[in-house]
N, C-alpha and C positions, 0 to 999 in steps of 0.2 A: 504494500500500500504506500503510495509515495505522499508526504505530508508535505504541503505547501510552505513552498520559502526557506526549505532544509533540501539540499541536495540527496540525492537517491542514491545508493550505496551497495554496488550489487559486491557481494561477495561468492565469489568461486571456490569451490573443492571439487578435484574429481578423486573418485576411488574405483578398488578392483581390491576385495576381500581384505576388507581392511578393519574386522572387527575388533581388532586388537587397541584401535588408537582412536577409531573417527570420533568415537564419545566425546571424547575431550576437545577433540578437534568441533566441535557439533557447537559444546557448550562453550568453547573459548568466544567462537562468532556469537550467539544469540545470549551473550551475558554484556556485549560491549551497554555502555554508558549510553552511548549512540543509538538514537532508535528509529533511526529508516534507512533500515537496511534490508536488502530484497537478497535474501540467502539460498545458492544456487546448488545444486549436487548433481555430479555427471557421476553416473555408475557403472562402468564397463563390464557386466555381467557377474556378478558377486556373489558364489555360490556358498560363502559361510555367513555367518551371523550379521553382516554388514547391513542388510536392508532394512532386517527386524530393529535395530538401533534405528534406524535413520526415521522405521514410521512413527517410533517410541516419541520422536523430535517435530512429527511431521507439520504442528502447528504453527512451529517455527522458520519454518522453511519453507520458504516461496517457492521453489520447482526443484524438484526432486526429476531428472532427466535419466534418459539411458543410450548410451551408445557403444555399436557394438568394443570389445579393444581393439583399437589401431594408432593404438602408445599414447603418453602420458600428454602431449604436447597437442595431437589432435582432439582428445577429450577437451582438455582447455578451452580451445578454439570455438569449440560447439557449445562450453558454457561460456565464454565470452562474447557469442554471437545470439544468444539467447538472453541475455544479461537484459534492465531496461535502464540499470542505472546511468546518473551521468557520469558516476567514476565507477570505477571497477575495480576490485582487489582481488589476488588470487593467496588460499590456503589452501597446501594439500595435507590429505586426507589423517596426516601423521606429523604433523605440528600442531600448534596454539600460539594464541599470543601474549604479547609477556602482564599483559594486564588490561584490566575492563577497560581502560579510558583509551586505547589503542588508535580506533577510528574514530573515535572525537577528537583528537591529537590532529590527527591527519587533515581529517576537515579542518580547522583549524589554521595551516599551513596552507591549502586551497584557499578559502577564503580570506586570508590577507593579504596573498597575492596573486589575482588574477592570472596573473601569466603562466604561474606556475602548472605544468603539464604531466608532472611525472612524481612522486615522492615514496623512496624507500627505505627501510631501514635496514640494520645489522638484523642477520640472524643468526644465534647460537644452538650449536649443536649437542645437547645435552646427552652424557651415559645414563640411561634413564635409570639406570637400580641408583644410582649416586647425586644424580640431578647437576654432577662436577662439571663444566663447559671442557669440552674437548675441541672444539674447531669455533674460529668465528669466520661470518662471512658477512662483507659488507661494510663500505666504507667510502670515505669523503674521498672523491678523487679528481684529480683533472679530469674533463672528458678525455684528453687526447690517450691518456693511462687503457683505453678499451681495448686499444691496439696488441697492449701488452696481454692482457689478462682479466677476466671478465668478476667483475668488482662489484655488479646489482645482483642480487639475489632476489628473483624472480618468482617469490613467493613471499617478499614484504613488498611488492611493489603495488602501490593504487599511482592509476592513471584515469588522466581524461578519456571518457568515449572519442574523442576527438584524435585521441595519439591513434587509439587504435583504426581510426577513417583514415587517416593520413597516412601511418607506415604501414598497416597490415600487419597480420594475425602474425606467428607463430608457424615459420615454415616445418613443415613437419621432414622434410628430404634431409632434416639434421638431426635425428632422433635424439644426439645425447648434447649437441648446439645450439637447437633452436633459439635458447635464449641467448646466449652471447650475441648471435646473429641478428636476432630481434633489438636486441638495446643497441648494437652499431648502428643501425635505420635508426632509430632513436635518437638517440645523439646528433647523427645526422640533422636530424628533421628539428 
C-alpha cells in the first residue's frame, strides 16, 4: 500500500530452500521503523520448509512470486521488475539488517538530497555460532577504484527506479559478475 508523501520502498529477496535463514531475513525487512515498504519474495522452487515460513509472514509481504531457477541474478531481475516502488533495495534470503531504523536511515539520505541515485552500505559477514565479523564488504571509494575491485555490495544497495530505467537490470551472461558489471554502468551513468 503506498502512503502518500513517503516514498515507496520495495524490498527484494529471492530464495531456493532456504528454510534455515529466511525467518530472520522475513523479520529483519517487516520490523524496519519505516513503514511503506512493499516486500517482494522471488522463490525458485523450494522444496523444504521455505514456503510454509514465508505464508507464516504472508500478511507482510506484498508479493510472494515464483520463478523457475535460472541463478541468483535473474530471480533479482524478475523481482526488480515486479517491484512498484520508487526505490528498491535488494536482501537475500540469508542476511538481515543490522537494525530496525535501516530504511528510514536510507530514506533519509534520498530525501536530503535529490540527486542522490544510489546509496549502500558495509556488509558484514558474521560466523553465525559466534556472531565474530569474519569479512567486511563495502566501503567509501573513489568511483574510478571499480576498475580495480568491486567495492558495493549489492545486497545493501537501495536505488532509484530510475538507475535501474537508465543502466539496466543485472546481466545474467555473468553468473558470479553481474554485479560488478552492473555498478560499472553505474558509475558510468
Amino acid at each position: 500500500m503506498r502512503i502518500e508523501n513517503k516514498p515507496l520502498v520495495s524490498v527484494v529477496t529471492v530464495c531456493l530452500n532456504s528454510e534455515k535463514h529466511i525467518e530472520q531475513t522475513i523479520q529483519s525487512v517487516i520490523s524496519q521503523t519505516y513503514d511503506n515498504i512493499e516486500y517482494v519474495i522471488v522463490d525458485g522452487g523450494s522444496t523444504d520448509g521455505t514456503l510454509e515460513i514465508v505464508k507464516r509472514y504472508k500478511p507482510n509481504i506484498a508479493k510472494v512470486l515464483f520463478r523457475p531457477p535460472r541463478g541468483v541474478f535473474d530471480a533479482i531481475n524478475f523481482g526488480i521488475q515486479s517491484a512498484s516502488g520508487d526505490l528498491i533495495g535488494i536482501i537475500h534470503s540469508d542476511d538481515y539488517y543490522a537494525d530496525d531504523t535501516v530504511i528510514e536511515r536510507v530514506i533519509r539520505v534520498f530525501e536530503q538530497n535529490q540527486a542522490v541515485k544510489i546509496v549502500y552500505g558495509r556488509q558484514d559477514f558474521l560466523d553465525r555460532k559466534t556472531a565474530k565479523v569474519l569479512f567486511e564488504w563495502g566501503r567509501d571509494c573513489n568511483p574510478s577504484e571499480i576498475k580495480n575491485r568491486m567495492y558495493i555490495p549489492h545486497p545493501t544497495v537501495f536505488c532509484r527506479r530510475q538507475v535501474y530505467d537508465a543502466v539496466g537490470l543485472f546481466k545474467t551472461k555473468y553468473p558470479i559478475a553481474a554485479d560488478y558489471e552492473w555498478a560499472i554502468r553505474v558509475l558510468k551513468y
